[in-house]
N, CA, C and O atoms as a printed pandas DataFrame, in Angstrom:
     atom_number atom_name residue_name chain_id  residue_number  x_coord  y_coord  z_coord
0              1         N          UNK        A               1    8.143   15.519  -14.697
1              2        CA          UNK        A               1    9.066   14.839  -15.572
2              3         C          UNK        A               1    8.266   13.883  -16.451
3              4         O          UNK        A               1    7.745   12.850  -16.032
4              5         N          UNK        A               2    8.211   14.381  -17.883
5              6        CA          UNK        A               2    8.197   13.127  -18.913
6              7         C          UNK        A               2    8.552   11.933  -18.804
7              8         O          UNK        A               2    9.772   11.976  -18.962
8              9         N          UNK        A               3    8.170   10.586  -18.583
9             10        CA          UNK        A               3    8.462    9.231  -18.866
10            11         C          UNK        A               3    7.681    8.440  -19.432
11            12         O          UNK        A               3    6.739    7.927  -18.829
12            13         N          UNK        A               4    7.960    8.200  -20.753
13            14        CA          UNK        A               4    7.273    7.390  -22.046
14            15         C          UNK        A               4    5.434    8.149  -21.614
15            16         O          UNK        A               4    4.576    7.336  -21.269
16            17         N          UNK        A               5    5.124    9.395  -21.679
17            18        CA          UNK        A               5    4.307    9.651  -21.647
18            19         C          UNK        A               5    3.391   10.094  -21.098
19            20         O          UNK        A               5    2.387   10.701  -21.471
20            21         N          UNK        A               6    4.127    9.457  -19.274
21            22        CA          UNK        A               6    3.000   10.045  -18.640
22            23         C          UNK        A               6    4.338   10.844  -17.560
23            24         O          UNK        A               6    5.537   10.597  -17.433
24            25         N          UNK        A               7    3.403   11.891  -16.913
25            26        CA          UNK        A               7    4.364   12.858  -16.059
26            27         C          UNK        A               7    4.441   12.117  -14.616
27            28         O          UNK        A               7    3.603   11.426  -14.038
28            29         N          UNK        A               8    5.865   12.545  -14.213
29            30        CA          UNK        A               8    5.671   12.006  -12.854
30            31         C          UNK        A               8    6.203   13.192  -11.770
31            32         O          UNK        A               8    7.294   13.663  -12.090
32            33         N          UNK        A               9    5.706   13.653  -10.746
33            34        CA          UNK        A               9    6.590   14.416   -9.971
34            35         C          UNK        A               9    8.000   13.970   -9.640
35            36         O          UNK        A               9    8.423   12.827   -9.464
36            37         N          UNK        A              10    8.906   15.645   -9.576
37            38        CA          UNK        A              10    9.886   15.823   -9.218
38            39         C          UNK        A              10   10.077   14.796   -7.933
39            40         O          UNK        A              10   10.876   13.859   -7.936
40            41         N          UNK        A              11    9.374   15.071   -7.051
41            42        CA          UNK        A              11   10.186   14.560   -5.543
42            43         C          UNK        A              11   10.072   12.664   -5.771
43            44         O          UNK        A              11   10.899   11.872   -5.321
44            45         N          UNK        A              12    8.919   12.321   -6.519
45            46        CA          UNK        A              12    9.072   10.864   -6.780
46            47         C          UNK        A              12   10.046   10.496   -7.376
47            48         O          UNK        A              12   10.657    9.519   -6.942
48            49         N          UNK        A              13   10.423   11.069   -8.382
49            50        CA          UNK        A              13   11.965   10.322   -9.125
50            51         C          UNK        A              13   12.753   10.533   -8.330
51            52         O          UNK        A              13   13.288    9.495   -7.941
52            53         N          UNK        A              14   13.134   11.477   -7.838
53            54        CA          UNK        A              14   14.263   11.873   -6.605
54            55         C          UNK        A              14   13.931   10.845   -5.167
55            56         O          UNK        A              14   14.670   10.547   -4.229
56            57         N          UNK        A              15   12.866   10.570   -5.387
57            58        CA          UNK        A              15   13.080    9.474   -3.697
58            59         C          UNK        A              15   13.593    7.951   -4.556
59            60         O          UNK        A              15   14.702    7.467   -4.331
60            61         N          UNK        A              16   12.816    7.449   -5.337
61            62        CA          UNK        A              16   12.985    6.525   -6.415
62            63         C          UNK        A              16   14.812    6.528   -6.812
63            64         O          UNK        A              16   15.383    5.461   -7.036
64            65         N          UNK        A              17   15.435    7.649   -6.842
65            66        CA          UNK        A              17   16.682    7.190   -7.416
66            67         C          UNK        A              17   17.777    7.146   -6.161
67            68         O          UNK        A              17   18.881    6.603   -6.218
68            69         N          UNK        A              18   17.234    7.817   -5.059
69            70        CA          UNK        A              18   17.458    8.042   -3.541
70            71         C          UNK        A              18   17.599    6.556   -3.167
71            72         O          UNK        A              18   18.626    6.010   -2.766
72            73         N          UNK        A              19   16.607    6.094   -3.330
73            74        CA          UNK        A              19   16.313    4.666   -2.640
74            75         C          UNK        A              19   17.484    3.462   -3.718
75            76         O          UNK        A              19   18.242    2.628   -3.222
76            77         N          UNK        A              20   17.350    3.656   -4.822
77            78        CA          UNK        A              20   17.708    2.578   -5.331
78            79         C          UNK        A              20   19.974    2.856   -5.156
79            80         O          UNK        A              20   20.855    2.015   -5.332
80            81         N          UNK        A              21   20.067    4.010   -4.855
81            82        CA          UNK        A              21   21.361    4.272   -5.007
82            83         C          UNK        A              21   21.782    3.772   -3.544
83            84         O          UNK        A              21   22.731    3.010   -3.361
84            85         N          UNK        A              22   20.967    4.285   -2.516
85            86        CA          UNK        A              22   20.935    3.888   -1.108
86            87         C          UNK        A              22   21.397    2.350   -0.950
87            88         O          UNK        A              22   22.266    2.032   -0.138
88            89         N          UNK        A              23   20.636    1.262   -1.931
89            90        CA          UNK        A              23   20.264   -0.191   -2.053
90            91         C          UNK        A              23   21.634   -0.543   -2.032
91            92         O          UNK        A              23   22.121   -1.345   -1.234
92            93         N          UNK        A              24   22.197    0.010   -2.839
93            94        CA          UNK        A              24   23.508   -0.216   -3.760
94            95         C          UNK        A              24   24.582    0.107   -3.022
95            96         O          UNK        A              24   25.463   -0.726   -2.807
96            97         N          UNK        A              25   24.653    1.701   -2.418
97            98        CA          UNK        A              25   25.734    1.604   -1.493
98            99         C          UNK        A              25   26.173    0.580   -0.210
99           100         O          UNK        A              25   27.268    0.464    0.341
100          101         N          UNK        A              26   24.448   -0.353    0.133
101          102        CA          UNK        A              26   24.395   -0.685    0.977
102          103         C          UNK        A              26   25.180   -1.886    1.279
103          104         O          UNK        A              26   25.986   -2.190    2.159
104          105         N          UNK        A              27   24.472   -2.701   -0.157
105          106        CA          UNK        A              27   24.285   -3.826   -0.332
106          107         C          UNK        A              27   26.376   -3.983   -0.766
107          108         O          UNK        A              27   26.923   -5.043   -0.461
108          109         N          UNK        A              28   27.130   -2.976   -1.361
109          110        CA          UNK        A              28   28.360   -2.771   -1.760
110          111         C          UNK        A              28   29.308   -3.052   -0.399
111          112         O          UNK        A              28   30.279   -3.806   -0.323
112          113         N          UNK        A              29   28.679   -2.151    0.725
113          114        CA          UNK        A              29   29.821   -2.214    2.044
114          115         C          UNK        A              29   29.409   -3.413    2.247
115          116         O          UNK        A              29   30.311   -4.218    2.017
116          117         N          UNK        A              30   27.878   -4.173    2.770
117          118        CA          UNK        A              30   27.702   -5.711    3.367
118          119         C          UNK        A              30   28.651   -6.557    2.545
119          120         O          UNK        A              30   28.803   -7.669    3.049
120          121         N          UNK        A              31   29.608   -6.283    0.982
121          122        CA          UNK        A              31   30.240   -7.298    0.478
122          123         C          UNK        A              31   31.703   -7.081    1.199
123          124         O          UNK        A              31   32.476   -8.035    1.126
124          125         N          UNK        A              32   32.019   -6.226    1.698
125          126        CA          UNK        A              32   33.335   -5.675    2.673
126          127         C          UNK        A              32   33.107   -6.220    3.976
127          128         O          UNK        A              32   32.148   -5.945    4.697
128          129         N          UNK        A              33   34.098   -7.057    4.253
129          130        CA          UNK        A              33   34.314   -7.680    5.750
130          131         C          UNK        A              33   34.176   -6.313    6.703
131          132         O          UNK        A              33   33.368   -6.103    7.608
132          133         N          UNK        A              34   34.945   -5.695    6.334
133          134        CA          UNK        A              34   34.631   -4.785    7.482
134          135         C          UNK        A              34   33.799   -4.125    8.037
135          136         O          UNK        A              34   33.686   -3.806    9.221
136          137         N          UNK        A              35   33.021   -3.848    6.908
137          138        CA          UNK        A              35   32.272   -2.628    7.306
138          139         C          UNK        A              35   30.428   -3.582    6.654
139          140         O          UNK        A              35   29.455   -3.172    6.021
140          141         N          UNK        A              36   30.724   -4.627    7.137
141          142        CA          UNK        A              36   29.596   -5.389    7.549
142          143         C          UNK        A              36   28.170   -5.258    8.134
143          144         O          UNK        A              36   27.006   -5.333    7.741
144          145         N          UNK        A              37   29.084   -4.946    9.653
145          146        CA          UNK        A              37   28.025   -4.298   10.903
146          147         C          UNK        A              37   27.387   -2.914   10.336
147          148         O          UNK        A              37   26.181   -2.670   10.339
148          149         N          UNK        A              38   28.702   -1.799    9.706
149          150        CA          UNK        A              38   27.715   -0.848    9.436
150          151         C          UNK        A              38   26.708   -0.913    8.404
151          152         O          UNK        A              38   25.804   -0.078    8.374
152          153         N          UNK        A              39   26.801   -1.897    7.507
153          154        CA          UNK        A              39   25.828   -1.810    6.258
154          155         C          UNK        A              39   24.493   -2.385    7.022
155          156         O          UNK        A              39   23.400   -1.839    6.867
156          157         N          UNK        A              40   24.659   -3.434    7.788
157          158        CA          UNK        A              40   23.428   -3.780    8.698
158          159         C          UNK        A              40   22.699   -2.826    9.101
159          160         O          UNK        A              40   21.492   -3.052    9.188
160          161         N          UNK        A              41   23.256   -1.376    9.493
161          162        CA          UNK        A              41   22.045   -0.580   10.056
162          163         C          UNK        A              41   21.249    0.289    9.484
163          164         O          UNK        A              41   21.628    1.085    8.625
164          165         N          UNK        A              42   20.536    0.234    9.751
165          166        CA          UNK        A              42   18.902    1.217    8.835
166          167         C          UNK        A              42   18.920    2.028    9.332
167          168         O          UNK        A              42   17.706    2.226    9.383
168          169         N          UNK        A              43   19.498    3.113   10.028
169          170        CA          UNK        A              43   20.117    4.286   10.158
170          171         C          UNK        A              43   20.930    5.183    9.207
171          172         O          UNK        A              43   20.920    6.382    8.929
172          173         N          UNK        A              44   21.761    3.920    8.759
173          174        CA          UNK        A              44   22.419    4.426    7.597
174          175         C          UNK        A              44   21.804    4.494    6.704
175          176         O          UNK        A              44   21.931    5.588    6.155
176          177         N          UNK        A              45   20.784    3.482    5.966
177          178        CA          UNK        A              45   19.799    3.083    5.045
178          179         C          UNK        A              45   19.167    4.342    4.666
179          180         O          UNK        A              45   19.229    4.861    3.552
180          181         N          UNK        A              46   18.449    4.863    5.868
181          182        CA          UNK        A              46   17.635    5.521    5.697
182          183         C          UNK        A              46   17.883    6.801    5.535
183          184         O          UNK        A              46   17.006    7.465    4.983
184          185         N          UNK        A              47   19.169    7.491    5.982
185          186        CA          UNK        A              47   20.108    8.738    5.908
186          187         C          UNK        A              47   20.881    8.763    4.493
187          188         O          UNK        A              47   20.996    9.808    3.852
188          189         N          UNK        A              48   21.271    7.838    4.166
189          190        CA          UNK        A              48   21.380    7.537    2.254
190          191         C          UNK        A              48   20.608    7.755    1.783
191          192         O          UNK        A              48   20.811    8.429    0.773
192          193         N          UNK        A              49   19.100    7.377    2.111
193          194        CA          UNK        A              49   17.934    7.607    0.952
194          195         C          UNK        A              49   17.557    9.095    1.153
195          196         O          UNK        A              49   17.180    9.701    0.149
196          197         N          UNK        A              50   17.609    9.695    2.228
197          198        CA          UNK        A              50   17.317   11.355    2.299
198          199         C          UNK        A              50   18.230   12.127    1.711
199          200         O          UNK        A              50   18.039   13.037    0.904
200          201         N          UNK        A              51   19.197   11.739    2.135
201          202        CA          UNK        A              51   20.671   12.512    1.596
202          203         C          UNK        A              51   20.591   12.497   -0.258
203          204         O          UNK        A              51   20.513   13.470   -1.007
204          205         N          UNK        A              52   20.638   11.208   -0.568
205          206        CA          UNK        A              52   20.939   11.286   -2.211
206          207         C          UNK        A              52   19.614   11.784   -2.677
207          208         O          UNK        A              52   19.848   12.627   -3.543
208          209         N          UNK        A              53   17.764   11.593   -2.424
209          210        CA          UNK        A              53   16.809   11.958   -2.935
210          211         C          UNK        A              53   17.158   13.615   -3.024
211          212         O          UNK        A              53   16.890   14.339   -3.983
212          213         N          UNK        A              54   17.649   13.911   -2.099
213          214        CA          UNK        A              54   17.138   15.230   -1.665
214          215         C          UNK        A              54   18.350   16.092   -2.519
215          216         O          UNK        A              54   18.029   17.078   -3.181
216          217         N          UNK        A              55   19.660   15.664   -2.448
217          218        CA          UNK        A              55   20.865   16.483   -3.973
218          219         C          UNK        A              55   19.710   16.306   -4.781
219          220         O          UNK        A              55   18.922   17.217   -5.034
220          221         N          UNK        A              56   19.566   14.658   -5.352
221          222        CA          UNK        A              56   18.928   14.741   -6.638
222          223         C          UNK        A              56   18.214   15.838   -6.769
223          224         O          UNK        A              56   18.782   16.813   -7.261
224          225         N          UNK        A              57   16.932   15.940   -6.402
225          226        CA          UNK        A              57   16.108   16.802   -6.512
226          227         C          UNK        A              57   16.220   18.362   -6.505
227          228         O          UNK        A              57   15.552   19.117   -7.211
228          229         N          UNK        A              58   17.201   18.733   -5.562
229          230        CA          UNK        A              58   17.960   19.736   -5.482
230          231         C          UNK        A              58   18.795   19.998   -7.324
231          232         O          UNK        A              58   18.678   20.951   -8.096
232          233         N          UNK        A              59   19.617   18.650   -7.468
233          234        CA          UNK        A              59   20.504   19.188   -8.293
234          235         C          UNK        A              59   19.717   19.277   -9.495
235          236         O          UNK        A              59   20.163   20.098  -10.296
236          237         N          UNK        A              60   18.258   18.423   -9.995
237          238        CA          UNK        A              60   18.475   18.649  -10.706
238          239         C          UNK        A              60   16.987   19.211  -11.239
239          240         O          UNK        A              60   16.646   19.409  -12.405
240          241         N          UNK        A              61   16.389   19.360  -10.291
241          242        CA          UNK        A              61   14.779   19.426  -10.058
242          243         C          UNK        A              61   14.519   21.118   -9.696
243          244         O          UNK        A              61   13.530   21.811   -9.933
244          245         N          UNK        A              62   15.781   21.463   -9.050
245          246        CA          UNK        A              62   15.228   22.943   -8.281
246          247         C          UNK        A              62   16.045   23.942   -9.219
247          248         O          UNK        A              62   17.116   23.832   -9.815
248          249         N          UNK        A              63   15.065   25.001   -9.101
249          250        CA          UNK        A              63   15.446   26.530  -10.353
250          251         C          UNK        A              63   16.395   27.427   -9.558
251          252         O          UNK        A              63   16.115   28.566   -9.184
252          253         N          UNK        A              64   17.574   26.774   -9.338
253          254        CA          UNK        A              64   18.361   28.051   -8.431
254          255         C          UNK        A              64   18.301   29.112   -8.163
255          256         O          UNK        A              64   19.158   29.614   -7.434
């Protein structure tokens, strides 16, 4: 992938947008009383960042 010039691999942008979407879902439930405890665990953390890297890359990285 092109960015301002220089190339970067597929699976790096896809962990890169994995991670930062992960951040976000996370950081979204810890603002919900309820679901508090679950945003606390890095279980989840870390099953968000595989899960969304890996569509990404899939959806938009791989030649069906």
């Amino acid at each position: 992938m092109n960015v301002l010039g220089v190339y970067f691999p597929a699976w790096l942008v896809s962990s890169v947008v994995g991670l930062v979407t992960a951040y976000a879902v996370v950081w979204w439930m810890g603002q919900r009383p309820g679901e508090r405890a679950l945003a606390q665990s890095g279980l989840l953390f870390c099953s968000l960042t595989v899960i969304v890297g890996l569509l990404v890359w899939w959806i938009f990285f791989s030649s069906f």
